[in-house]
N, C-alpha and C positions, 0 to 999 in steps of 0.2 A: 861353276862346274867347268871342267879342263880336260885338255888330255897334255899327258910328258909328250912335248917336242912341239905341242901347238903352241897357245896362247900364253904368254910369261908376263907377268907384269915389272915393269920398267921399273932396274935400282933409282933409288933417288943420290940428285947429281949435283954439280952446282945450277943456280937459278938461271937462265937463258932470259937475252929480253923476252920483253914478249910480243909477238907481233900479230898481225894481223890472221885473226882464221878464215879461210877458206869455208864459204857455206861448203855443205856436205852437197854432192850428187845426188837428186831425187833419183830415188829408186825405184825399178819397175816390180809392185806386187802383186805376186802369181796367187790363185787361189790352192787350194789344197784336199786332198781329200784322206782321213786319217781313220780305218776303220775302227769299230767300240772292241773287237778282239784285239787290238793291239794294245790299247789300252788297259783291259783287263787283266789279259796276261801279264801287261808289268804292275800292275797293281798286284797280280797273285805274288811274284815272283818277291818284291820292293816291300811288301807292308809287315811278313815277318819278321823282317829288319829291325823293324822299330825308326827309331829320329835319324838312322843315318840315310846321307844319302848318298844316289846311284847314278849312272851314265851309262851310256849308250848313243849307237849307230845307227838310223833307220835306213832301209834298203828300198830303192822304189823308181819309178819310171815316170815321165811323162805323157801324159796319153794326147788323144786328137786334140781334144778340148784347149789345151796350156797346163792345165792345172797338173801339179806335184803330187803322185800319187803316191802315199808312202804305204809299202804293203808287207816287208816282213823289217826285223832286224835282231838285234843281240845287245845283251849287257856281258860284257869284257868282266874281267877280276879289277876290284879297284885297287890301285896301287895308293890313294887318299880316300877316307870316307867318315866325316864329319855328319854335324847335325844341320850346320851350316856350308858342306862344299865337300864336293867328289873328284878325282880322277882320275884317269885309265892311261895305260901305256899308247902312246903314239902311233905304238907297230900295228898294233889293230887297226887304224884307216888304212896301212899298205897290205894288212892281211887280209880284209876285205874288200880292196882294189884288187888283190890278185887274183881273189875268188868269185867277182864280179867277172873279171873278164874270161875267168873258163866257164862260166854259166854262157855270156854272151858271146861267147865260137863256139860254145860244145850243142849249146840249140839250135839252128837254123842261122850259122852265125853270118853266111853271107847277106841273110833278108836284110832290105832295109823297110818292110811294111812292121817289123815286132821293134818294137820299142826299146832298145838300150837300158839296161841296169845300170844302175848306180848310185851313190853315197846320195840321198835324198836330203838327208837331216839327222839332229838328232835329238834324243829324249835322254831326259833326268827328271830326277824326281825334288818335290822340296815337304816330306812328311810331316805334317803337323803345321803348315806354315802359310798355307795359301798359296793358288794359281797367280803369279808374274815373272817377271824378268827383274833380277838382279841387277845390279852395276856390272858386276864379275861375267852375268850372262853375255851380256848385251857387247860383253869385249869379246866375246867367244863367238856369238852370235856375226858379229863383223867380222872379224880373222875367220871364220869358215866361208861367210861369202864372198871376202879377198878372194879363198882359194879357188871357187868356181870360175868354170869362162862365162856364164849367162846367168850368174846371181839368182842360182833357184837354191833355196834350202829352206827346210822347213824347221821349228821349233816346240817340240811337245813337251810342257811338262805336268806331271802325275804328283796328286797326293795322295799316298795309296791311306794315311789314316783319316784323311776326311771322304774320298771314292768322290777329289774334282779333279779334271785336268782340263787343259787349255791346250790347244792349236796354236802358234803367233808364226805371220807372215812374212813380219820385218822388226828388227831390231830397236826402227825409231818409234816403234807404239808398245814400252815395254808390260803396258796395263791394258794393249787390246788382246782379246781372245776370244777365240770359239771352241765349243766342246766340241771333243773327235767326233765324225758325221761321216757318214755315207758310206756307200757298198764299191767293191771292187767288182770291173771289166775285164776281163782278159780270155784269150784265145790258149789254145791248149798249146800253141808254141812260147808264149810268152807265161804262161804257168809254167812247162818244163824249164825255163828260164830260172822262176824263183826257186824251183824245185832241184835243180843242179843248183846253185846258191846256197842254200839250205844243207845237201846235202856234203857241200865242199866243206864248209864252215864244220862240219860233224867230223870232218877227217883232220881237221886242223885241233878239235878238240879229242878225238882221242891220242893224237900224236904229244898236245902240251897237257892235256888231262883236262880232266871238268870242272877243278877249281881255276883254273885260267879262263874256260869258258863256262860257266856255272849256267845260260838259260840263252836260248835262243825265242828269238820273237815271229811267230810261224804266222801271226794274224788269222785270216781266213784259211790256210794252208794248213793249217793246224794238220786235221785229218788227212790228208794224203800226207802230208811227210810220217806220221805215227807209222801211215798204214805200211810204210818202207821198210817196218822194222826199227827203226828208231825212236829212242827215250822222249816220253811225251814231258817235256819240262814243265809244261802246263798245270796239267794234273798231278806232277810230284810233287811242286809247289801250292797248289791249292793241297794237296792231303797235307802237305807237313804245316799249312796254313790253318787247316783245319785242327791240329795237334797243337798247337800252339796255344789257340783256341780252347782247349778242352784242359790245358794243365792250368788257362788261365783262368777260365772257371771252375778248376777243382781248387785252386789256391782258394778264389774268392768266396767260394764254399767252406773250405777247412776255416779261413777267416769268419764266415757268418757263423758257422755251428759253436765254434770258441766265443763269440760275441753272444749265441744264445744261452748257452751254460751259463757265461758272467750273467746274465738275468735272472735265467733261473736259481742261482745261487745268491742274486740280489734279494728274491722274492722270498726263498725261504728262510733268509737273514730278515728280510722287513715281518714277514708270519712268525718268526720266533721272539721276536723285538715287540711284536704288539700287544703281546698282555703287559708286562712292565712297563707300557709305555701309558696305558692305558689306565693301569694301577698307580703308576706317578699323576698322569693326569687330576685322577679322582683324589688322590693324596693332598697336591694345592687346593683344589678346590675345597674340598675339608677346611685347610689348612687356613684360607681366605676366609670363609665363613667364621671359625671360629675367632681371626685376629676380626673381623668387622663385632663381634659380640661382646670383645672384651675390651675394645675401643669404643662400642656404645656404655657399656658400663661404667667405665670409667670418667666418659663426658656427662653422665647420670650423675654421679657421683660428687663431680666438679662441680655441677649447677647448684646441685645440694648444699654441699659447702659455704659457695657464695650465698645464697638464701638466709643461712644459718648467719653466716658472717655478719649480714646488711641487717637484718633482728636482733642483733647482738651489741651491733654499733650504736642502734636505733634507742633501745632500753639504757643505754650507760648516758648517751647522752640526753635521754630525759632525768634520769637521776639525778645526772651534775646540775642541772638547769634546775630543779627544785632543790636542793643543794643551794644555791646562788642566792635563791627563792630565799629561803630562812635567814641568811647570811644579811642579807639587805633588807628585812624588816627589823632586826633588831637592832640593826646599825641607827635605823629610824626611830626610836625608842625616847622621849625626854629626859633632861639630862635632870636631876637632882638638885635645888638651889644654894642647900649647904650640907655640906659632904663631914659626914664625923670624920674625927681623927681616928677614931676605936674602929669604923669601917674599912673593911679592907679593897685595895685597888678596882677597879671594873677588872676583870678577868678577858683574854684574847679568846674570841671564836676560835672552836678544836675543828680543823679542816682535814682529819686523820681517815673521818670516812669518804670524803670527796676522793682527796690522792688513793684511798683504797679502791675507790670505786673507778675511779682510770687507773687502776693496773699500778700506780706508785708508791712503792715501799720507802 
């Protein structure tokens, strides 16, 4: 996150040796105090958006204690707004330099017991993404505390779609963080302080109009700046947040009621489907039963067969065997010692019933 005229990242050049760096200066860290309205507020403001993100100015003082009290500020028009990186016109650090300092002469501006206004810090948002500091940040984060004379600035950033945000102190712990905490102190001069602040910043937005200043960040102030007569951003943002809300569960509704019809017209497609499904069923199973009765028949029938066959074998070849039987006792027969010439040959065995009786013609 950026603003036009701050922080630019360097064209790449030719290579330079390289030489020795410089440890950095430890830096002296201030504590903070960042009340949960400020937060909210750009949570109302930043989560209708959706994935892109936002930037902004926090306005705030230093009180007794040291600590960076940040207590109201504004989200500018972005001039970038990605899912990943925002940013805002430049001219808004001078336009709200210029309106810090008629806050701080137009209240009690000779005291020096009221605390001095000024650019405290600033907030962006990273939605959907988790509480830390970027690479991109942590160059923003140093070029703004270049610009201080006493290195106070603070660092808040918001997920308005998860509702976490973090505090960061310094630059060089871009993963430490505290949630915004505690209440604000001030005297009724150093209120009219935020309160001319506030009010400047209203005359600058109807002069460029409210899409150039689309929300100011009132924190605790909230109510007295409203009660001025002035548009509560707060609350416009929460109702249109709320609408947003409401078309987004009328989709998801129109969505579920279409999803329930597709059932219900599943259900009376599966209730018209089940007598034929049910009539097929019983149809194989018929169908089963009867192939298992006509394939026991038939294995009946086969057995038989063979039975038949092996009884059949059985009687031909007793046959032939008593068949054999006659054949070879007459072969054993004695022979005659003298044979007339008027006697006719011995005659051959007729084997005409044997071959008939194995089947050969």
């Amino acid at each position: 996150m950026g603003w036009k005229g701050g922080y630019k990242k360097k064209k790449a050049g030719r290579k330079k040796a390289v030489q020795p760096q410089r440890p950095k200066p430890v830096r002296e860290v201030f504590d903070a105090v960042v009340p949960r309205s400020l937060v909210e507020q750009a949570e109302a403001f930043t989560a209708p958006r959706g994935h892109l993100e936002m930037g902004g100015l926090l306005i705030g003082h230093v009180d007794d204690e040291g600590r960076n009290i940040c207590a109201v500020g504004f989200f500018p028009e972005q001039i970038e707004a990605t899912a990943g990186y925002c940013e805002f016109d430049g001219s808004w650090l001078a336009m709200s330099a210029a309106a810090i300092d008629h806050a701080n002469s137009a209240v009690d501006g000779d005291s020096e017991d009221t605390p001095k206004l000024r650019v405290i810090g600033w907030i962006h948002t990273h939605p959907g993404l988790g509480i830390f500091l970027s690479g991109i940040d942590v160059r923003t984060y140093e070029g703004n505390l270049n610009m201080t004379k006493d290195g106070r600035f603070v660092a808040v950033v918001v997920d308005p779609l998860e509702g976490n945000d973090g505090v960061f102190l310094t630059p060089d712990k871009p993963n430490s963080h505290s949630s915004a905490s505690g209440t604000l102190s001030m005297d009724d001069k150093l209120r009219g302080r935020y309160l001319a602040f506030l009010q400047r910043m209203e005359e600058i937005r109807e002069v460029r109009g409210r899409a150039a200043l689309p929300f100011l960040l009132c924190g605790d102030l909230r109510g007295e700046h409203v009660s001025k007569g002035n548009v509560d951003d707060y609350l416009e943002s929460y109702l249109k947040g709320i609408h947003n809300i409401r078309k987004e569960f009328k989709n998801w509704k129109e969505g579920f009621d279409s999803e329930s019809r597709r059932i219900d017209e599943l259900e009376v497609l599966v209730g018209q489907n089940e007598w034929p499904v049910r009539a097929l069923q019983d149809e194989m199973h018929s169908m089963n039963r009867e192939i298992g009765e006509r394939l026991d028949k038939m294995e009946q029938r086969f057995t038989d067969s063979i039975v038949e066959l092996v009884e059949s074998f059985k009687s031909r070849i007793s046959e032939i065997e008593g068949s054999i039987e006659e054949i070879a006792a007459r072969e054993e027969q004695p022979e005659e010692t003298e044979v007339s010439e008027a006697d006719p040959p011995p005659s051959k065995p007729d084997l005409g019933q044997c071959w008939l009786i194995l089947g050969v013609n």
